[in-house]
C-alpha positions as CSV (number, residue, x, y, z in Angstrom):
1,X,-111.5,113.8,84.1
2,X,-115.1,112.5,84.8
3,X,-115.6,113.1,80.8
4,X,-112.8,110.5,80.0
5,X,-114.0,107.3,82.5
6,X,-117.4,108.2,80.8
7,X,-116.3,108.1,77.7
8,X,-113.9,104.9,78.4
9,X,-116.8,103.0,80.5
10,X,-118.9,104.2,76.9
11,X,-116.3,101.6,75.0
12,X,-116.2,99.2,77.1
13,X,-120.0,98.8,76.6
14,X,-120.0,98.6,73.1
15,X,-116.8,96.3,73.4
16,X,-118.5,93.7,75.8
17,X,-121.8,94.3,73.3
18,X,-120.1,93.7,70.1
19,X,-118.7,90.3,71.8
20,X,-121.7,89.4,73.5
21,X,-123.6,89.5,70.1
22,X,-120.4,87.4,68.6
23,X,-120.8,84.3,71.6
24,X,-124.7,84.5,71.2
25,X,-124.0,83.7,67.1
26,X,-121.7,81.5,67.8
27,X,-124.0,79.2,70.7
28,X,-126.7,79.6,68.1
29,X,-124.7,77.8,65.2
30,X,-123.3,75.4,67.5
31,X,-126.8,74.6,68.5
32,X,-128.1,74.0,65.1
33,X,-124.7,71.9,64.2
34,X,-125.7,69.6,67.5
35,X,-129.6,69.7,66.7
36,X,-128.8,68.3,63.2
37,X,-126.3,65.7,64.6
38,X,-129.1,64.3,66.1
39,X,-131.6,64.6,63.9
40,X,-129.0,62.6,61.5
41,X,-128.4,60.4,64.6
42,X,-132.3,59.6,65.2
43,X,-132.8,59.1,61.1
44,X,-129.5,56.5,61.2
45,X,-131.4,54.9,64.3
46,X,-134.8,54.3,62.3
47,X,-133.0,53.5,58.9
48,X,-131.2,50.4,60.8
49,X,-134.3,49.7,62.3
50,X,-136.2,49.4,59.1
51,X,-133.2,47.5,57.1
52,X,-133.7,44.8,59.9
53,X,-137.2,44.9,59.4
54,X,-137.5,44.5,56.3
55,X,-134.6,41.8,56.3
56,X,-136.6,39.5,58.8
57,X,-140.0,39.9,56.5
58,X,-137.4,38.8,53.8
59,X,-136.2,35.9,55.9
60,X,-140.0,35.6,56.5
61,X,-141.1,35.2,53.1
62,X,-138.5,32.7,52.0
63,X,-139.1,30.6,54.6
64,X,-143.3,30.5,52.8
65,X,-144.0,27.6,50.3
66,X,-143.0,29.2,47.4
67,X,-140.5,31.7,48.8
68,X,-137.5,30.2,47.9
69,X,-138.0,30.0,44.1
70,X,-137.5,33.9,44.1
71,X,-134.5,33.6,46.5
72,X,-132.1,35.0,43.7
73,X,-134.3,37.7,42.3
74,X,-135.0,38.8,45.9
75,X,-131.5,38.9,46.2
76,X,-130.9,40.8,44.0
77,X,-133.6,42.9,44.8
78,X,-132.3,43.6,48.2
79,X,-128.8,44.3,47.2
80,X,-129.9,47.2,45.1
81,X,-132.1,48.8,47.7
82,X,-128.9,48.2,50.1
83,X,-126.7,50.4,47.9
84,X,-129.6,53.2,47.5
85,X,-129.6,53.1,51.1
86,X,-125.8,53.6,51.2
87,X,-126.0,56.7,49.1
């Protein structure tokens, strides 16, 4: 009789070892799925930042003697950096 709860309490061990192995691999993915969510959430952050930077140096320049005669090709320039920013 003592043989048998041994051997049942034996596993149960393994059981509650097997699944506590399985939760720790699963907290550890869900970890790394949540670090990069922020890490893409921190790079979206500074992108914006930069795009409005760099849009107020634009709004900068053509407001210079001289800026506005490049108006168009500037433009132009920042539509194309706006779509390889989109990709």
């Amino acid at each position: 009789m003592q043989f048998d709860e041994l051997t049942a309490a034996a596993i149960k061990l393994k059981a509650l070892e097997k699944q506590k192995a399985h939760l720790a691999a699963q907290l550890a993915t869900k970890q790394r799925a949540l670090d990069q969510a922020n890490k893409l959430a921190e790079a979206k952050r500074k992108l914006t930042a930069m795009q409005e930077e760099v849009a107020n140096l634009q709004k900068a320049y053509e407001g210079t003697p001289g800026g506005s005669s490049q108006q168009q090709e500037n433009h132009s320039f920042r539509q194309t950096n706006h779509l390889h920013y989109d990709e």
